[in-house]
C-alpha positions in Angstrom: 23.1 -7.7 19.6 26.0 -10.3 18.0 28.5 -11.4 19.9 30.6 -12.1 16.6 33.0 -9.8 16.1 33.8 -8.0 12.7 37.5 -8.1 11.9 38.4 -8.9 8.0 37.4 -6.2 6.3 36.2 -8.6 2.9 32.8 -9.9 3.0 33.4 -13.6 1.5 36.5 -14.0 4.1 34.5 -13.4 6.8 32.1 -15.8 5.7 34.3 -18.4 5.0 35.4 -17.6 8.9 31.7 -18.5 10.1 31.6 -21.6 8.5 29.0 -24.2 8.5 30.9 -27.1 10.1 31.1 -25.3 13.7 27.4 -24.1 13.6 25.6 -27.2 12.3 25.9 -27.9 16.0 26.0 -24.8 18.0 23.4 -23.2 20.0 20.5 -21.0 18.3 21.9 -18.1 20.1 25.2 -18.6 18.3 23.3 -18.8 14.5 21.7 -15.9 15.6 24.9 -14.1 16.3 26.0 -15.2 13.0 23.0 -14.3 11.0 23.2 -10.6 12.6 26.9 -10.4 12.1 27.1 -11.5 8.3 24.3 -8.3 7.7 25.8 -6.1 9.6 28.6 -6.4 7.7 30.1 -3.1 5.4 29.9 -4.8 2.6 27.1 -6.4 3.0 24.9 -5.0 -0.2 21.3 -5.3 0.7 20.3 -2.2 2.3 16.7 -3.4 3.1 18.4 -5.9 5.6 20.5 -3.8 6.8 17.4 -1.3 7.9 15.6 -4.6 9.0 18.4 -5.3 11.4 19.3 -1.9 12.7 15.2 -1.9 13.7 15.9 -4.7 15.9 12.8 -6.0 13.2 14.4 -9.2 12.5 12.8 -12.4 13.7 15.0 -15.2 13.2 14.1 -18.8 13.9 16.4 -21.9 14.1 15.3 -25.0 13.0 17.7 -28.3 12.5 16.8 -29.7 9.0 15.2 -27.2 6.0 12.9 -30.5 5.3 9.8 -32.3 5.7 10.2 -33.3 9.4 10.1 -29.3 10.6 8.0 -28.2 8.2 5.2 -28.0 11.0 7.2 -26.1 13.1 8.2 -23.9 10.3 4.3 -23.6 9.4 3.4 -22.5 12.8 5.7 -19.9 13.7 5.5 -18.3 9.9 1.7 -18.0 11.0 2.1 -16.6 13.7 4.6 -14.1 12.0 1.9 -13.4 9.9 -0.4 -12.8 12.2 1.2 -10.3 13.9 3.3 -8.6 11.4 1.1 -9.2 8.2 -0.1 -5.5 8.2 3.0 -3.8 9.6 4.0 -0.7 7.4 7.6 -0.3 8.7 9.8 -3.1 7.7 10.2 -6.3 9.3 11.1 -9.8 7.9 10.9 -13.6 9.1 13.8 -15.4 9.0 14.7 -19.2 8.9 18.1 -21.0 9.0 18.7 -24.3 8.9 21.3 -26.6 10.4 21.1 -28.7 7.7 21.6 -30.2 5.0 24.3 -27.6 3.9 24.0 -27.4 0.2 27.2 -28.0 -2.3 25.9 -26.9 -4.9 23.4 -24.2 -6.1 20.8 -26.5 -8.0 21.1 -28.7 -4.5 19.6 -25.5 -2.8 17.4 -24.6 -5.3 15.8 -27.9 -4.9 15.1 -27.8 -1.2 13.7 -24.4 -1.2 11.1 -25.1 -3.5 10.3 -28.2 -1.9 10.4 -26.9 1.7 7.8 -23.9 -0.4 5.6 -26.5 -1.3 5.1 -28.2 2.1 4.5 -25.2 3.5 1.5 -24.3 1.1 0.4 -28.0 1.5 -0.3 -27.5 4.9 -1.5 -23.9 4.2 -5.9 -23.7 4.4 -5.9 -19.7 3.5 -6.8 -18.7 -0.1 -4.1 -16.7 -1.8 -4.3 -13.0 -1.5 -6.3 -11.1 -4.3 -3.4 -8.7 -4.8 -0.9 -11.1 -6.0 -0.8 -14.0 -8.0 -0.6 -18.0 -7.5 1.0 -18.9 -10.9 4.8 -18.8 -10.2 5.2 -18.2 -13.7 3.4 -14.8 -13.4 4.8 -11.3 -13.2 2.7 -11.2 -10.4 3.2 -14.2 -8.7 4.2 -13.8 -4.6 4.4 -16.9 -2.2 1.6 -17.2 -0.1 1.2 -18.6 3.2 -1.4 -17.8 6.2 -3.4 -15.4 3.6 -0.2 -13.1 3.8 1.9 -12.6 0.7 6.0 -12.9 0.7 8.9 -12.5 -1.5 11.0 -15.2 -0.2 15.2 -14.5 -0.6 17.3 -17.7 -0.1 20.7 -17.7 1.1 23.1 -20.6 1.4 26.7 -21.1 1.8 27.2 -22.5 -1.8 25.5 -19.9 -4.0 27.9 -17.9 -6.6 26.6 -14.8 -5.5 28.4 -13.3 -2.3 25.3 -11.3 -1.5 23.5 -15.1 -1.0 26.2 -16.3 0.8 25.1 -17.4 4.1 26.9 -19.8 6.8 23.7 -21.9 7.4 20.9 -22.6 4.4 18.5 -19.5 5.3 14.9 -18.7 4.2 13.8 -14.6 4.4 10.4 -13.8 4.1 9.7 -10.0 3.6 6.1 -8.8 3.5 5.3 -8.3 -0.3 3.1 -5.2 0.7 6.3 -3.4 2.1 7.5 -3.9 -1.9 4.9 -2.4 -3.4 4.4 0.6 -0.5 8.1 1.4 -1.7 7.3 1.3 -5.7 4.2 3.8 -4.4 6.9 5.9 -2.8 9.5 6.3 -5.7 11.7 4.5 -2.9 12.3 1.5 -4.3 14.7 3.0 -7.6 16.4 5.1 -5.3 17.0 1.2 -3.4 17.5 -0.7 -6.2 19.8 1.4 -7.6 21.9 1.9 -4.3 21.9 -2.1 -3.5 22.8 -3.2 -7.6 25.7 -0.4 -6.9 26.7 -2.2 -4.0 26.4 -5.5 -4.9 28.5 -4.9 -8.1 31.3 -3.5 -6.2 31.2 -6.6 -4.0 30.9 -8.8 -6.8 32.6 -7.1 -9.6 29.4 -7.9 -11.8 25.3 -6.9 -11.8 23.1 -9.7 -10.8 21.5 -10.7 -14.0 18.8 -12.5 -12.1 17.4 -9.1 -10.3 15.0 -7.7 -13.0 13.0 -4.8 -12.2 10.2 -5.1 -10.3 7.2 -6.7 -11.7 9.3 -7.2 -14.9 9.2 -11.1 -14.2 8.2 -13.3 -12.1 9.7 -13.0 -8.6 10.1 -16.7 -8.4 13.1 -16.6 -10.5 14.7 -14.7 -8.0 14.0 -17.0 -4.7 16.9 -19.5 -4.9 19.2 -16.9 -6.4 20.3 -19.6 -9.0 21.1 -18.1 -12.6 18.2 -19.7 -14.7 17.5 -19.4 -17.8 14.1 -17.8 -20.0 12.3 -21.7 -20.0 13.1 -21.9 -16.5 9.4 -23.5 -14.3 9.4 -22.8 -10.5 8.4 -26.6 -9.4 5.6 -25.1 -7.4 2.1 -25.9 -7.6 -0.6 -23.9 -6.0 
């Protein structure tokens, strides 16, 4: 359970409160703390997290530098994530933060992501599942790593977007299969609906980037950068 205490009723406030200076060097117990706290939030708009944390289903890792020197210890513990959750039908999500390097700007982020992806699937010897695709320019496409497919959310303390705000640059994998079980379930409009509501009483505006489901390719969504209809994922599988 946090030890971070919610006072300021206003989402970014209390974000800005965190910081990133203070925890660049903290303990993992205290990014933990304020990883739990920023979801657990009222305002927070993502309802899926907020079920994730309130299952105590959260597994959150801390790692100093989103980059190619922990990328092996990144690649381990995501397989063994896998390994035990891959299947799991209630929800449960793997989650990195970083110490650094604290993005300033959006594209900044963007660019690490997608290279911290593609070290990841370097090092990566399953085959991509059958349900989803490999092209990240699909409608289909899903990252892939250990055989198990993910819709990977990045959250940083630079992105426009309050619901991406995060104190320390911060990778969420959620089970792709958990997606889909909710589409099956007529769930997932009854979600959608509640978190886009949410999110634009936060914001004061809709996300343009979150299409519907299976409209576009996920990829577009990962960084949570506004790009445009010629926009490439710099991914190759």
């Amino acid at each position: 359970m946090s030890t971070v205490t919610i006072t300021d009723p206003d989402l970014p406030s209390f974000l800005s409160g965190l910081g990133s200076a203070h925890l660049e060097n903290a303990p993992d117990d205290d990014i933990v703390d304020a990883v739990r706290a920023m979801i657990a939030h009222p305002e927070y708009p993502c309802l899926g997290a907020r079920s994730v944390f309130r299952r105590d289903s959260a597994h959150i890792t801390v790692l100093d530098s989103m980059d190619a020197a922990t990328t092996g210890v990144l690649a381990t513990r995501l397989r063994g994530f896998a390994a035990e959750h891959g299947e799991d039908e209630d929800f449960v999500s793997f989650i990195a933060t970083f110490r650094a390097p604290v993005p300033t700007a959006e594209r900044e982020f963007e660019n690490s992501l997608w290279r911290m992806l593609q070290s990841l699937h370097d090092l990566d010897g399953r085959p991509w599942p059958s349900t989803v695709s490999a092209d990240p320019g699909s409608p289909h496409f899903a990252f892939s790593f250990a055989g198990t497919a993910f819709f990977v959310v990045g959250l940083h303390p630079a992105a426009s977007r309050i619901a991406r705000r995060a104190p320390l640059p911060t990778l969420v994998f959620n089970l792709h299969h958990q997606f889909e079980r909710l589409r099956e379930g007529s769930r997932f409009e009854r979600m959608r609906t509640a978190i886009r509501r949410r999110d634009e009483r936060l914001q004061g505006t809709v996300n343009p980037m979150v299409d519907d489901y299976g409209a576009s390719s996920a990829a577009r969504q990962y960084s949570g950068r506004a790009v445009g209809p010629n926009w490439e994922a710099p991914f190759h599988a």
